[in-house]
C-alpha positions, 0 to 999 in steps of 0.5 A: 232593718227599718221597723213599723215603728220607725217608719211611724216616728218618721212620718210623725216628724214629717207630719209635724215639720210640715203643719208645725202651727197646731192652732192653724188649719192643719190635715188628717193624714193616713199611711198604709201597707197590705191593708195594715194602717201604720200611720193615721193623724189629724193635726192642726184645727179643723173649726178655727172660730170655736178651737176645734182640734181636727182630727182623723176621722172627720169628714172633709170636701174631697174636690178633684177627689171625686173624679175617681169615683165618677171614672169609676161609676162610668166604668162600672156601666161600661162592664154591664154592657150599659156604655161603651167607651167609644160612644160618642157624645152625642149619643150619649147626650143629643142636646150637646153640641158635637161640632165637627168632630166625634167626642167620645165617653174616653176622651171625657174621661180621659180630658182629651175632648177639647171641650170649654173648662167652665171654671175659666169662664168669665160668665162662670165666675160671675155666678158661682155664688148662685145655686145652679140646675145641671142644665145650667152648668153645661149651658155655661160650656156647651157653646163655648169653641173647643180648644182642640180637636178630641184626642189631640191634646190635653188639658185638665177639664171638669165641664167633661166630668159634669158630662159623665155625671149626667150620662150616668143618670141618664144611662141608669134612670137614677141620679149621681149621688144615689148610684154611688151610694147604691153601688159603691158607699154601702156596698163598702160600708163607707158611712161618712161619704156622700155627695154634698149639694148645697140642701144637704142636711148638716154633716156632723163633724164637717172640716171647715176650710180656710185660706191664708192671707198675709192678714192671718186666715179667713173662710174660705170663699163660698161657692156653691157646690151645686157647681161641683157636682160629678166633678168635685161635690163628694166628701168623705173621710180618710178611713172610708178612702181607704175601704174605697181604694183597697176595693177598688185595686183588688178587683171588688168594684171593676175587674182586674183587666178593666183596672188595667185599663182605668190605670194606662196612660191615654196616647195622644193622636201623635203618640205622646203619653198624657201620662193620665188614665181613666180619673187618675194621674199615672207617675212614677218615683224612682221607676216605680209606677204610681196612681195619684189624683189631687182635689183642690177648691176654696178651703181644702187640699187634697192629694192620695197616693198609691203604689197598687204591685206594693199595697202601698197608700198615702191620703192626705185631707187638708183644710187649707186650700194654700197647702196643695203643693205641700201636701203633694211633697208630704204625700211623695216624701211619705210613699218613698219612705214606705217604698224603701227609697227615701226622698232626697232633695236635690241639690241646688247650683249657684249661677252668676247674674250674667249667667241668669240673665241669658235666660231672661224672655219670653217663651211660646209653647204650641198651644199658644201660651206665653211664659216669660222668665224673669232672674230675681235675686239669684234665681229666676221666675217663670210667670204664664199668661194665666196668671200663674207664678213660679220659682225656678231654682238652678240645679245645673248650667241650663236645669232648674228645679220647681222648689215648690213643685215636688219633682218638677223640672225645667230645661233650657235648650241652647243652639251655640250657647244662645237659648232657643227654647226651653222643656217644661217637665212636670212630674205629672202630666204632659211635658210642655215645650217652647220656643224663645220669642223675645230677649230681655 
């Protein structure tokens, strides 16, 4: 019989494994069951400069970490009979431009509008030093084409999460940060959490955040956090997390039916799951369902991670904004220990460099991405045209694993043994297919 004890000697090996470098910026990580903490750590430093040791109770930026709180508020009017999820946009906000199609509160929610990511913007990333009102921020997006038409796709969108923090002024009168604290941080006694713009006062004990350079770390880069806002501008610690997270999944803060429908996988117009909810990723491990949301910006790393029908919680906090795919493996690896089914890493299978090469070239998703694959010293590299590099490793004849990218997957299809196009499968998210377009 595994005992508490184990469980807290297993994850402490793990913790150690995976910030082995005490001196560097490190995490403050917690484990729960049933409302009983079994593990709860800071390790690594949290202030590099002066040799501040991190530890579990400091404050850090949570990024994407916001956005629960943000669905959670909107959802909190909506069961007031303040807001609907069929309203649509521009009734929520006449000076937003709808185009020709109906956006509504649940495709913001959602990231199904189709509207401009700003963070992609070139305009955006000429001023994200500069302080910034709201009506600046959106006037960034607002005019920009949509990608798609609302609900047929969807795509990761924080200019839809901007426009949730503003609706929830404009619905109550009262601005973003004083309702979450009126409804939510009081409310639950969570003393440490609070919405950062860049006039607050000093945070006393606040994380500093870091970034990796092949020279050693540096600060992280400075971007104003009025550019943050209801899409990543909170800050809290592990502890007041967890007060939130066990509100929220015992029906204190939404009712149980409304919990439901914050934690269903929204349906796209053609039928295919998103796999996202209202504010949260909705996956599975081992053919358990999970809810999990990760935050990421210069300096942190963020990932929690829940199994509600178990009472089951992983949150890790880190402060170094490389750490992202490893804090999500840590946080999987912690939850399937606690779940009874330990994570095992798959093993790998050896191909030839004739074998790699048939692969080689470029792939077209539906949305127009390119992405090219490329065999490398015995396995191949998948690189989009956004920039973004990964490593594939084979664990079959035509499957390869994303070693840095826990639990994901990409398969390549072949019509009589010549490759016609490939399945990207992540383990959240939606699946991406393409088609082969050119041979290397």
């Amino acid at each position: 019989m595994v005992t508490t004890g184990d469980i807290t000697t297993t994850v402490e090996r793990m913790v150690v494994n995976a910030f082995p470098d005490d001196t560097a910026p490190g995490a403050a990580v917690l484990l729960s069951k049933k409302g009983q903490i079994l593990y709860r750590r800071g390790i690594g430093q949290a202030n590099l400069e002066h040799l501040v040791p991190l530890k579990p109770d400091m404050p850090f930026q949570l990024a994407s970490l916001t956005k629960p709180f943000t669905s959670t508020a909107i959802l909190m009017l909506v069961e007031s009979g303040q807001l609907a999820l069929t309203d649509p946009l521009d009734h929520l906000l006449p000076e937003f431009p709808m185009g020709e199609t109906t956006i509504t509160l649940e495709h913001l929610l959602t990231h199904t509008s189709g509207i401009a990511e700003y963070t992609e913007l070139p305009e955006w990333w000429a001023m994200h030093r500069q302080d910034v009102t709201i009506d600046q921020l959106i006037d960034l997006f607002k005019i920009s084409p949509r990608t798609f038409a609302p609900g047929t796709r969807w795509s990761y969108c924080n200019s839809g999460y901007i426009l949730l923090g503003v609706i929830i002024e404009r619905i109550t009168g009262t601005c973003y940060a004083d309702f979450l604290a009126e409804h939510v941080f009081t409310p639950l006694n969570m003393s440490s959490t609070s919405y950062k713009s860049t006039h607050s006062l000093i945070i006393p004990h606040l994380v500093n955040g870091y970034s990796q350079t092949p020279q050693g770390y540096r600060p992280a880069e400075y971007f104003s956090s009025t550019h943050f806002y209801s899409a990543g501008g909170l800050i809290s610690t592990l502890e007041d997390l967890t007060r939130w997270f066990t509100a929220l999944s015992t029906g204190n803060l939404l009712s149980l039916e409304t919990l439901r429908r914050m934690w269903t996988p929204y349906t796209l117009a053609d039928g295919r799951s998103t796999r996202y909810g209202y504010g949260w990723w909705l996956s599975e491990y081992h053919g358990q369902s999970v809810v999990e949301h990760y935050g990421s910006l210069p300096g942190c790393a963020n990932y929690m991670l829940a199994r509600p029908e178990d009472d089951v919680l992983v949150i890790i906090l880190s402060n170094n904004d490389g750490n992202l795919n490893r804090v999500e493996q840590l946080t999987i690896e912690m939850a399937a220990l606690i779940l009874g089914k330990p994570y095992q890493p798959p093993a790998t299978f050896p191909l030839s460099s004739a074998e790699l090469s048939r692969f080689a070239g470029t792939y077209l998703t539906e949305e127009g991405m390119q992405l090219t694959v490329i065999p490398e010293e015995g396995q191949l590299t998948l690189q989009t045209s956004a920039g973004d590099r990964f490593s594939l490793a084979p664990q079959s004849p035509w499957e390869f694993l994303f070693p840095e990218i826990p639990e994901s997957r990409l398969v390549f299809l072949a019509k009589e043994e010549v490759v016609t196009g490939l399945d990207w499968l992540p383990r959240r998210g939606v699946p991406v297919q393409a088609r082969k377009i050119v041979s290397s």
